[in-house]
C-alpha positions in Angstrom: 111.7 128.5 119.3 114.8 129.5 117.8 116.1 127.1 114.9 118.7 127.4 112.2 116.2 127.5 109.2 113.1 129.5 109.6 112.2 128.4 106.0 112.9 125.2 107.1 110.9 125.3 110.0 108.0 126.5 108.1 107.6 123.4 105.7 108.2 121.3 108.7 105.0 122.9 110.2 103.2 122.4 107.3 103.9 118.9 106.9 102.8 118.5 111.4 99.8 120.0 110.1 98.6 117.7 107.1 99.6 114.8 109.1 97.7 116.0 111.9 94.6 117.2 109.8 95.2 113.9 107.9 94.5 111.8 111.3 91.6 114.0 112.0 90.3 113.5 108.3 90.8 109.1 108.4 89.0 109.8 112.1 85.9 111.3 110.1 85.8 108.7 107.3 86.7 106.0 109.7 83.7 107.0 112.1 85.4 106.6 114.9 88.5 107.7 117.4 91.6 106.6 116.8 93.9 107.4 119.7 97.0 105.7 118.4 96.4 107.5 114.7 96.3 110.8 116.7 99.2 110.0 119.1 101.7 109.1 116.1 100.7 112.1 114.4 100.9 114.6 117.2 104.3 112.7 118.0 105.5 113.5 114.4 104.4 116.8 114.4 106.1 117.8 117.4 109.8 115.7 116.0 109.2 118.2 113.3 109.3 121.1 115.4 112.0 120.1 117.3 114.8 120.7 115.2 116.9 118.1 116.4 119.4 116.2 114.3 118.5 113.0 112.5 114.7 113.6 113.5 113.6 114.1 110.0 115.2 110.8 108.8 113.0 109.2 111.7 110.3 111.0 110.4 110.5 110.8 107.1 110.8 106.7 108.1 107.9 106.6 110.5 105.7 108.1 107.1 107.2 106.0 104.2 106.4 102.4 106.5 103.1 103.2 107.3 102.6 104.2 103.6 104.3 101.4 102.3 102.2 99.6 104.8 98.9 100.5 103.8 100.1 100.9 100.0 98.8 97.1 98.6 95.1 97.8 100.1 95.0 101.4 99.0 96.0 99.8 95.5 93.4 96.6 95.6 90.5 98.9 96.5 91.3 101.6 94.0 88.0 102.3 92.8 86.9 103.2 96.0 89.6 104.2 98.3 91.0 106.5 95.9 91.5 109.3 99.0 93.8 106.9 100.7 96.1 106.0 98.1 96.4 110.0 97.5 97.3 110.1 101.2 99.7 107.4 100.6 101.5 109.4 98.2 101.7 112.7 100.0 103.4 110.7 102.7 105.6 109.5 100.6 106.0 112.9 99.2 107.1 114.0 102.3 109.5 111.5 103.6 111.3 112.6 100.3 111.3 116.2 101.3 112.2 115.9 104.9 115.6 114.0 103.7 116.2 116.3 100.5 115.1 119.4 101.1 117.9 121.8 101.9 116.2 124.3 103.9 114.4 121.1 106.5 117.7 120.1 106.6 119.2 122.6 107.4 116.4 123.4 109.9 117.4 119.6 111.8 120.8 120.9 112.8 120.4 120.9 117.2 122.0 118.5 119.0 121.4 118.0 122.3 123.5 118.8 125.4 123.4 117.7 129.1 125.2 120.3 131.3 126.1 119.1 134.8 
């Protein structure tokens, strides 16, 4: 897939691959399949890929929600759910990076086009 940033491209595929490993990792702890876990992370992973403009802020939204979500249980249950609130801040770290980071965003430069 040709992009404008091939650095840029390479953190992004990093970050579709935490948050993919990340699902399969809650999915393990959990005990159980979560489809919708699996779906959002696929789904983010692949608006990483894409290269298309203003996809990392929707991104880097999607991730800082559902941390912020999650964030006063991760904090209540501290002592035990130590992992999560770790998680929590990873996501957080990269919302951060997916709007600051020159080289991501320089990478979500496309726009789209509809020839006739």
């Amino acid at each position: 897939m040709r992009t404008n940033d091939t650095k840029g491209r390479m953190l992004c595929i990093i970050i579709g691959v935490y948050l993919i490993a990340k699902a399969v990792l809650n999915m393990v702890i959990g005990g159980g399949f979560s489809f919708s876990d699996m779906f959002i992370a696929a789904g983010l992973a692949v608006m990483l890929l894409t290269g298309f403009k203003y996809f990392n802020y929707m991104a880097a939204a999607v991730l800082a929600v559902i941390a912020l979500i999650y964030l006063p249980q991760n904090i209540s249950n501290i002592g035990t759910n130590w992992l999560y609130l770790i998680e929590g801040i990873l996501d957080i770290g990269c919302a951060v990076l997916l709007c600051v980071q020159k080289n991501i965003r320089q990478h979500f430069t496309k726009t789209v086009t509809i020839n006739n």
